[in-house]
Biopython code that builds the backbone (N, CA, C, O; Angstrom):
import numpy as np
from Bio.PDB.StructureBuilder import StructureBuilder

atoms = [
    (1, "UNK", "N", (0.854, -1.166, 0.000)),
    (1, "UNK", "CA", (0.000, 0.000, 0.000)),
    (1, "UNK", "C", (0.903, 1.233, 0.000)),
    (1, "UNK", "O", (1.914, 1.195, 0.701)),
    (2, "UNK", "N", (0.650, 2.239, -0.668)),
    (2, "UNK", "CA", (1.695, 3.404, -0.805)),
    (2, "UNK", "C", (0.372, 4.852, -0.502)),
    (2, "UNK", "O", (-0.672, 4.988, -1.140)),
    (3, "UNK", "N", (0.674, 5.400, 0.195)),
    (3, "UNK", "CA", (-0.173, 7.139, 0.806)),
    (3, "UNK", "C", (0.750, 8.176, -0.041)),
    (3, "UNK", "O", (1.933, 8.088, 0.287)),
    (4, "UNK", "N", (0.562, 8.868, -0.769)),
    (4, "UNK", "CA", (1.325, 10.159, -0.647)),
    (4, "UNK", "C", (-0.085, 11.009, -1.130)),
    (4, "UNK", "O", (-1.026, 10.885, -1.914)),
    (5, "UNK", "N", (0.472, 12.009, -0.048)),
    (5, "UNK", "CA", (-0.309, 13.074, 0.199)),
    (5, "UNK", "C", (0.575, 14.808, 0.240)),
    (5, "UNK", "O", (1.397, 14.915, 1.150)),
    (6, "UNK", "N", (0.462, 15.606, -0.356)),
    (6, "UNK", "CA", (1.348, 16.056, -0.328)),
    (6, "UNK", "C", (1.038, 18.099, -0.691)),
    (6, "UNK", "O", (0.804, 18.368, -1.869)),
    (7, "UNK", "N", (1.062, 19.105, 0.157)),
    (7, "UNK", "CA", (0.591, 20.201, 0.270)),
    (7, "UNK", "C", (1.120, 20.930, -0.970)),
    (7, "UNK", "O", (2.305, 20.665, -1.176)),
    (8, "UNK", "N", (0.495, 21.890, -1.974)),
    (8, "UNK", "CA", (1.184, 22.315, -3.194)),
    (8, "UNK", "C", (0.053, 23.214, -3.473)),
    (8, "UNK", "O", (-1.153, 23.081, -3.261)),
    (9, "UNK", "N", (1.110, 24.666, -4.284)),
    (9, "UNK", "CA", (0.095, 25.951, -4.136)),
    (9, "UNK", "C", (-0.942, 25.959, -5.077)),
    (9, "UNK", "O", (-1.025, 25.526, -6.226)),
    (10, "UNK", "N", (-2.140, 26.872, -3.922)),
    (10, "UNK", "CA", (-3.883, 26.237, -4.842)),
    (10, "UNK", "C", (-3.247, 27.095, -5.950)),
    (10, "UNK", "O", (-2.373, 27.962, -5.932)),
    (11, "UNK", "N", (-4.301, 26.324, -7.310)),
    (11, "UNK", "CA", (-3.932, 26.484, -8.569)),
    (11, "UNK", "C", (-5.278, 26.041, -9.284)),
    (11, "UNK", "O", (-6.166, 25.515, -8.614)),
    (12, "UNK", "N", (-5.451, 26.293, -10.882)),
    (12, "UNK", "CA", (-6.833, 26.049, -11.361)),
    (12, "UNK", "C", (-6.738, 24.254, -11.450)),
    (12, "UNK", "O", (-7.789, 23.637, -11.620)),
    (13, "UNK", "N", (-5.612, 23.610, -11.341)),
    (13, "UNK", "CA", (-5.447, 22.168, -11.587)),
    (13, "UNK", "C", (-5.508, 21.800, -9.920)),
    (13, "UNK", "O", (-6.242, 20.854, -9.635)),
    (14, "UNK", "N", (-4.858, 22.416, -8.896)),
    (14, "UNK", "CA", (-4.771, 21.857, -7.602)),
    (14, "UNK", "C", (-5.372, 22.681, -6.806)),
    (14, "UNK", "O", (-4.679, 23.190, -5.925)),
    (15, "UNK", "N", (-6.964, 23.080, -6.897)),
    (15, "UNK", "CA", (-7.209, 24.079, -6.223)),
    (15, "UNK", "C", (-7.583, 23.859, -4.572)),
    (15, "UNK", "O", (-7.691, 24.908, -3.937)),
    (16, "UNK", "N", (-7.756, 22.799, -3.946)),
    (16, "UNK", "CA", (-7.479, 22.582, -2.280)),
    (16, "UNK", "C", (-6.102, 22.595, -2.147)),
    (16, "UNK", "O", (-5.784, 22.055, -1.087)),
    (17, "UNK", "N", (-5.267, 22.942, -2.709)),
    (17, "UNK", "CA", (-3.962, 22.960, -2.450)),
    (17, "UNK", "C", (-3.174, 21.861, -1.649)),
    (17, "UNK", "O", (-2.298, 22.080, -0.813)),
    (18, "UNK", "N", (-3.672, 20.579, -2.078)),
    (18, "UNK", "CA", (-3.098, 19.160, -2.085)),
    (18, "UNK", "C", (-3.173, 18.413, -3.477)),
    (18, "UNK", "O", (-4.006, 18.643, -4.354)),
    (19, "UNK", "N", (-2.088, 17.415, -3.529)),
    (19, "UNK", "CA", (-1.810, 16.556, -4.325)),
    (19, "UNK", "C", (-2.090, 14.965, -3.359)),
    (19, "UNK", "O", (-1.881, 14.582, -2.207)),
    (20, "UNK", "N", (-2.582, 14.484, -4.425)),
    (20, "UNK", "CA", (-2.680, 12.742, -3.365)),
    (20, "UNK", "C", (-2.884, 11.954, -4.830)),
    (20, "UNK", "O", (-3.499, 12.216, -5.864)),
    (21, "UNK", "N", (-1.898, 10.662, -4.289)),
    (21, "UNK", "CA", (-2.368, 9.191, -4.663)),
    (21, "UNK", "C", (-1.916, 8.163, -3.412)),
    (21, "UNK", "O", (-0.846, 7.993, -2.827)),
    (22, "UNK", "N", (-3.331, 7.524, -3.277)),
    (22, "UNK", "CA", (-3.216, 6.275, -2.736)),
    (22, "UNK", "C", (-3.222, 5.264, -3.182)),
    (22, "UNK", "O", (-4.290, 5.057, -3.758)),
    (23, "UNK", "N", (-2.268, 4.120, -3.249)),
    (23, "UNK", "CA", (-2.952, 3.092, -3.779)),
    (23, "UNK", "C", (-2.540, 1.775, -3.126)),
    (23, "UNK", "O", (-1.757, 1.687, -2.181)),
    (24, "UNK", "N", (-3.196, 0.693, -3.776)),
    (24, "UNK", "CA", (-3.077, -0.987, -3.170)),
    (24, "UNK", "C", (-3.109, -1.906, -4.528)),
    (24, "UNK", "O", (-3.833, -1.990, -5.520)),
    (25, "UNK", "N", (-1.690, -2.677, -3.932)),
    (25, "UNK", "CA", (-1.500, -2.891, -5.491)),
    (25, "UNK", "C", (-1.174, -4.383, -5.127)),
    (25, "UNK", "O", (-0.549, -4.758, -4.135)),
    (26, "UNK", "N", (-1.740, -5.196, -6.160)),
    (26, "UNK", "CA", (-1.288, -6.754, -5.894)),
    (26, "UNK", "C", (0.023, -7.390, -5.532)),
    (26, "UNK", "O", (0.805, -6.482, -5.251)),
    (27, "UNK", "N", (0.581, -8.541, -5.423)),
    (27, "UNK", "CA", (1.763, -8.621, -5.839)),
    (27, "UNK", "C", (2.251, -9.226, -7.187)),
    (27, "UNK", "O", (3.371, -9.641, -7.484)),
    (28, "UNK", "N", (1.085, -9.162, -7.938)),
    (28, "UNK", "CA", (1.697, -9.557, -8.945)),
    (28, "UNK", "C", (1.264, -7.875, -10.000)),
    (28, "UNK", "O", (1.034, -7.719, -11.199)),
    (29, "UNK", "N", (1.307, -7.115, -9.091)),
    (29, "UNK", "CA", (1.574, -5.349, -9.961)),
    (29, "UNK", "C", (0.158, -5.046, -10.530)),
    (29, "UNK", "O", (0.295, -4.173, -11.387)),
    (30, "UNK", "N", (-1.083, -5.391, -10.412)),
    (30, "UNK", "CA", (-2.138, -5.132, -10.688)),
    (30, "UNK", "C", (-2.621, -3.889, -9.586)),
    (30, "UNK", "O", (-2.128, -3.996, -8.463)),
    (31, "UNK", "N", (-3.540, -2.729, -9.819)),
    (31, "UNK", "CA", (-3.599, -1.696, -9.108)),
    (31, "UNK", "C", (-5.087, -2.113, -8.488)),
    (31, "UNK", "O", (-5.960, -1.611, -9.195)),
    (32, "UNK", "N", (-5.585, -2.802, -7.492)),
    (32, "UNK", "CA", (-6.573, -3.175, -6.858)),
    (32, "UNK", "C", (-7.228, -2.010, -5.863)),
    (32, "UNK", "O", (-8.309, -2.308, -5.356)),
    (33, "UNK", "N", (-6.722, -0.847, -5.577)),
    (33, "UNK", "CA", (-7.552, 0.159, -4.898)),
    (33, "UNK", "C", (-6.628, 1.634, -5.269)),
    (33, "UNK", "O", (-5.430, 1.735, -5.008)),
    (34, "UNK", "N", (-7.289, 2.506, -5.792)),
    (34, "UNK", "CA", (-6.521, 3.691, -6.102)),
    (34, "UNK", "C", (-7.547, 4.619, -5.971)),
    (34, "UNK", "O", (-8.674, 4.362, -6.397)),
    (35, "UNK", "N", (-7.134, 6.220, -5.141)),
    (35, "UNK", "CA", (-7.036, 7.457, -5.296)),
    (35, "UNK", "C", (-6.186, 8.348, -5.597)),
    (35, "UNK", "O", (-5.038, 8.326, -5.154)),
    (36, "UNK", "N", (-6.826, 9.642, -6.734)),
    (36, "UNK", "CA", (-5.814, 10.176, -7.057)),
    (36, "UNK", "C", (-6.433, 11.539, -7.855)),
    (36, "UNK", "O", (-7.565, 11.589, -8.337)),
    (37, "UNK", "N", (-5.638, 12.407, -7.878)),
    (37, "UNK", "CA", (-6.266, 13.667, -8.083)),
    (37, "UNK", "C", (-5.640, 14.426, -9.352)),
    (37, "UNK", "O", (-5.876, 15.612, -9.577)),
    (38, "UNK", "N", (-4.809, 13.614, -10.166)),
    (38, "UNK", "CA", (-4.364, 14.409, -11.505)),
    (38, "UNK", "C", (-5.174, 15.091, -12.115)),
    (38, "UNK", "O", (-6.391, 14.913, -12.052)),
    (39, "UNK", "N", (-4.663, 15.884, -12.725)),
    (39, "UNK", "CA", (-4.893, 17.075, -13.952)),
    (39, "UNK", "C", (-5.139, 16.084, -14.930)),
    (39, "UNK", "O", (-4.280, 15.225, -15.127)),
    (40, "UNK", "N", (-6.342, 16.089, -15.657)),
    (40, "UNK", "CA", (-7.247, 16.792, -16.127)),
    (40, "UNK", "C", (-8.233, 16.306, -15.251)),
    (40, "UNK", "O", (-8.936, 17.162, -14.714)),
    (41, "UNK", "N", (-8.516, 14.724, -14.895)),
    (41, "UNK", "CA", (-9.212, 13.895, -14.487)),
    (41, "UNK", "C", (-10.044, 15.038, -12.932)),
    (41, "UNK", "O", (-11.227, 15.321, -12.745)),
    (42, "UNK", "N", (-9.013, 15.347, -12.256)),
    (42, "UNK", "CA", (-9.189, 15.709, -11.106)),
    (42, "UNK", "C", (-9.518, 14.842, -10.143)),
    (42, "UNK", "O", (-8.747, 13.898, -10.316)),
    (43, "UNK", "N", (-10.375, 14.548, -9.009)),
    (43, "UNK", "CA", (-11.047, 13.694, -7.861)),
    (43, "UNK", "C", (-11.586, 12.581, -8.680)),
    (43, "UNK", "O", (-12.412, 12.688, -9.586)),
    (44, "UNK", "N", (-10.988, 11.447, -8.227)),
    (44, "UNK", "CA", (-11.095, 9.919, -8.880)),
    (44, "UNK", "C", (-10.949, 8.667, -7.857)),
    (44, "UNK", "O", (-10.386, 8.877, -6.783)),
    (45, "UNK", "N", (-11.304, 7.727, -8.076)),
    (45, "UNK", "CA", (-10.872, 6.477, -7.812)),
    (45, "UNK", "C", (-10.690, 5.522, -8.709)),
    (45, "UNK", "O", (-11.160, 5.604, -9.843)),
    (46, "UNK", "N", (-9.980, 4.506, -8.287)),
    (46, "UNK", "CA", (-10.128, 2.820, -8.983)),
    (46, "UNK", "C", (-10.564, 2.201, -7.648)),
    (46, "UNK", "O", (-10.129, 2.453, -6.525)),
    (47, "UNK", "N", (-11.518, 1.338, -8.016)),
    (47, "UNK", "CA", (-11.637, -0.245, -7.288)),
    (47, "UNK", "C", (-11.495, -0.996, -8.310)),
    (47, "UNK", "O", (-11.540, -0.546, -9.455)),
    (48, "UNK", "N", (-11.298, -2.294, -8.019)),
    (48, "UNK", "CA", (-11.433, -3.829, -8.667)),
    (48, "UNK", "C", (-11.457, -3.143, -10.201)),
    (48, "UNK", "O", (-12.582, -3.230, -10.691)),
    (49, "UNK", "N", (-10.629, -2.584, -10.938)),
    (49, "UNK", "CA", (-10.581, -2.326, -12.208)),
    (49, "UNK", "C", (-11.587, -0.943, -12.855)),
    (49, "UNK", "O", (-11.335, -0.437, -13.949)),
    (50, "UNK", "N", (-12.702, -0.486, -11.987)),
    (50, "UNK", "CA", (-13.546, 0.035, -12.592)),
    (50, "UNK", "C", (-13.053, 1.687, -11.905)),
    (50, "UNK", "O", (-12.624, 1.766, -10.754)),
    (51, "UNK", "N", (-13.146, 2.476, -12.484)),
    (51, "UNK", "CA", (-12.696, 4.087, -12.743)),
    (51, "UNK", "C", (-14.057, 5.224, -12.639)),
    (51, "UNK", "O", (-14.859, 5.411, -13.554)),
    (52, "UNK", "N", (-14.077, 5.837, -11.434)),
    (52, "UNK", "CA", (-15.112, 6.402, -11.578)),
    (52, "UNK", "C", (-14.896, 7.579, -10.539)),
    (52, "UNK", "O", (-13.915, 7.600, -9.796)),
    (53, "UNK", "N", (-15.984, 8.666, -10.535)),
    (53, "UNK", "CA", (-15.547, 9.881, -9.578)),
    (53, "UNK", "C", (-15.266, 10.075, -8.252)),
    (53, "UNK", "O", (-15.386, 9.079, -7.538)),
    (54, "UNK", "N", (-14.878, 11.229, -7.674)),
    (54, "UNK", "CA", (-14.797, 11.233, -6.522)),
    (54, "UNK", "C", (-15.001, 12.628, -5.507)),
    (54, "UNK", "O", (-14.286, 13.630, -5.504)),
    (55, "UNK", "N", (-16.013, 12.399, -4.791)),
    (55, "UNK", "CA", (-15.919, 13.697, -3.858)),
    (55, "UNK", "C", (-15.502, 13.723, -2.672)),
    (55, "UNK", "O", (-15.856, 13.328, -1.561)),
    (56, "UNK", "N", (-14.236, 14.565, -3.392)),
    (56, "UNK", "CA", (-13.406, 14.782, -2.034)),
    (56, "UNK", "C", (-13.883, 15.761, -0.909)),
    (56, "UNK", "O", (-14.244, 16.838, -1.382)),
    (57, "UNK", "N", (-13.979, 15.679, 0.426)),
    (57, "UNK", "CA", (-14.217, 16.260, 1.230)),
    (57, "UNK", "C", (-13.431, 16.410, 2.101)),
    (57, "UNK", "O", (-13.876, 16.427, 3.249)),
    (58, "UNK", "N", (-11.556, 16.622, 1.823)),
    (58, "UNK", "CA", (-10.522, 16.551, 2.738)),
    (58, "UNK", "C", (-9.933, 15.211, 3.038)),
    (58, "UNK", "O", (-10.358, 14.070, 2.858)),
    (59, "UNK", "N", (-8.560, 15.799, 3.673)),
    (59, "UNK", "CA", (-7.855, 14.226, 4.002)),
    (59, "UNK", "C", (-8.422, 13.403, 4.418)),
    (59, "UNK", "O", (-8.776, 12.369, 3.851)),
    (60, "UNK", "N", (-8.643, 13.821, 5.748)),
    (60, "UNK", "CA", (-9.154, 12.923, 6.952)),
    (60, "UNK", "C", (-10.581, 11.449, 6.102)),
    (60, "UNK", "O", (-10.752, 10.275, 6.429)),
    (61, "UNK", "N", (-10.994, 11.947, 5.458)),
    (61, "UNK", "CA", (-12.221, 11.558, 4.934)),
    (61, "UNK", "C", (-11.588, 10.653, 4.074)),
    (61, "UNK", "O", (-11.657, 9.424, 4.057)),
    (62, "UNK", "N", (-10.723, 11.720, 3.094)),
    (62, "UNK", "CA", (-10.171, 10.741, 1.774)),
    (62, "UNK", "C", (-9.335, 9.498, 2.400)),
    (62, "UNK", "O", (-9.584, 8.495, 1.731)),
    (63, "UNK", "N", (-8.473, 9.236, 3.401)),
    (63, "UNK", "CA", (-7.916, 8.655, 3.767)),
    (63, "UNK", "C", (-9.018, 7.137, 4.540)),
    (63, "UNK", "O", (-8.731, 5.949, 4.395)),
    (64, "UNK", "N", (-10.110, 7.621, 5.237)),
    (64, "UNK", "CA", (-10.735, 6.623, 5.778)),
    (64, "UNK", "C", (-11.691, 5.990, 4.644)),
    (64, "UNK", "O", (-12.220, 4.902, 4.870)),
    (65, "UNK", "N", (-11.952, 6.767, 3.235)),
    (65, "UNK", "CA", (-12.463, 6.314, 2.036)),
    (65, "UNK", "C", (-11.827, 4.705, 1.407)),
    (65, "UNK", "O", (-12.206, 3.564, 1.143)),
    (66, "UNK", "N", (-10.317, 5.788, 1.405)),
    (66, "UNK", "CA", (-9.441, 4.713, 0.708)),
    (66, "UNK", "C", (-9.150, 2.990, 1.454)),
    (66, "UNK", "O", (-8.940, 1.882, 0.961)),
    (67, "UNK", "N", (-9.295, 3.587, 3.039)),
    (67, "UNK", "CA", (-9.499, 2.596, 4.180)),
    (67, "UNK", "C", (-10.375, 1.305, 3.706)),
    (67, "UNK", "O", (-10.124, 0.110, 3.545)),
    (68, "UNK", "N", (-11.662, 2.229, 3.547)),
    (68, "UNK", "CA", (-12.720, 0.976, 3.468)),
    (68, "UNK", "C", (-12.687, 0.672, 2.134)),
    (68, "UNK", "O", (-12.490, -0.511, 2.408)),
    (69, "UNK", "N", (-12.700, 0.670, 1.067)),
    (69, "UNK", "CA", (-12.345, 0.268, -0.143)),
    (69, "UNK", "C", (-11.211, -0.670, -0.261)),
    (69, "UNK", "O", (-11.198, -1.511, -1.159)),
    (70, "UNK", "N", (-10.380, -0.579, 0.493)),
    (70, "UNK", "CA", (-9.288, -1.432, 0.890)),
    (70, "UNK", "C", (-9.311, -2.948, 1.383)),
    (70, "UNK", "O", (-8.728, -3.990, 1.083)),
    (71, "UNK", "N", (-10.555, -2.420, 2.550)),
    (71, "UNK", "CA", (-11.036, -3.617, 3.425)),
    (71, "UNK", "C", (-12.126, -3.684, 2.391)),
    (71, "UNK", "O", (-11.077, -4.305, 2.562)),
    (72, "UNK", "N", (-12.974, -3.713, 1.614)),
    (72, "UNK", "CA", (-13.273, -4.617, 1.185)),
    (72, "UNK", "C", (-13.016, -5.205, -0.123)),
    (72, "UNK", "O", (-13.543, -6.226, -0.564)),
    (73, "UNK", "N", (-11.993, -4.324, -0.813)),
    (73, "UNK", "CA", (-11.518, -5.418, -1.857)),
    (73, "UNK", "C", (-10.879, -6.777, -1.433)),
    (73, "UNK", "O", (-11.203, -7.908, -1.795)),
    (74, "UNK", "N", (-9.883, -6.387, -0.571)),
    (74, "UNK", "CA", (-9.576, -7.351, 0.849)),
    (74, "UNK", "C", (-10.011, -8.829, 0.682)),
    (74, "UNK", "O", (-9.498, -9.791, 0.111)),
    (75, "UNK", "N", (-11.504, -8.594, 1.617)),
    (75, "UNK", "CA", (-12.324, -9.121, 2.007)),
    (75, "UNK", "C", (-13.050, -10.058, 0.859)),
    (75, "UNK", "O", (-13.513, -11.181, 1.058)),
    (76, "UNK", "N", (-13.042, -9.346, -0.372)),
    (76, "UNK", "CA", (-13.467, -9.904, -1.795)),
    (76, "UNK", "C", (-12.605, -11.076, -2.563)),
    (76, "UNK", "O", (-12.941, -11.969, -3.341)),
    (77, "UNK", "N", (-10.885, -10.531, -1.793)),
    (77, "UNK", "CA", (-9.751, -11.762, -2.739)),
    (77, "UNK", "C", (-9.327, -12.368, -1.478)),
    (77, "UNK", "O", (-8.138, -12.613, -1.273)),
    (78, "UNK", "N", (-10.323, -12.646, -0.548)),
    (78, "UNK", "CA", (-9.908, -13.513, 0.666)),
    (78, "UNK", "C", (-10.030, -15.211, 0.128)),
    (78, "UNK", "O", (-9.754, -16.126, 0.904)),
]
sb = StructureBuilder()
sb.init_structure("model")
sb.init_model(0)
sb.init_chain("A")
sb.init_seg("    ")
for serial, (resi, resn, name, xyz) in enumerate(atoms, 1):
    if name == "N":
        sb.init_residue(resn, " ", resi, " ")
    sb.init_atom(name, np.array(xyz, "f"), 0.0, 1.0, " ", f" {name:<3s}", serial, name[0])
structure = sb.get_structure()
């Protein structure tokens, strides 16, 4: 599992003035849980392969998001 989270000046691409990707990645290199906030895309996730939006409402939140998405992909390749 890899966090980076990382403070950078608001801008029309980074306008909460954070950068983040989280992700959870197999061991055989498949990306099984991802957040991430690039330019153009902006507020996103991956689960289990599928790509879809995201409303961010701050770390604290984004971080316990990525949590449970975690536990239950988890829970899914148990």
């Amino acid at each position: 599992m890899v966090v980076k989270i990382w403070k950078v000046a608001r801008s029309k691409t980074s306008p909460e003035g954070i950068d983040y990707s989280l992700a959870l990645v197999s061991p055989e290199g498949d990306r099984l849980v991802g957040y991430d906030n690039h330019w153009p895309k902006g507020h996103h996730r991956h689960v289990s392969g599928q790509e879809g939006p995201y409303a961010y409402e701050g770390i604290d939140r984004l971080i316990a998001d990525f949590k449970a998405d975690v536990s239950t992909v988890r829970r899914k390749n148990q």
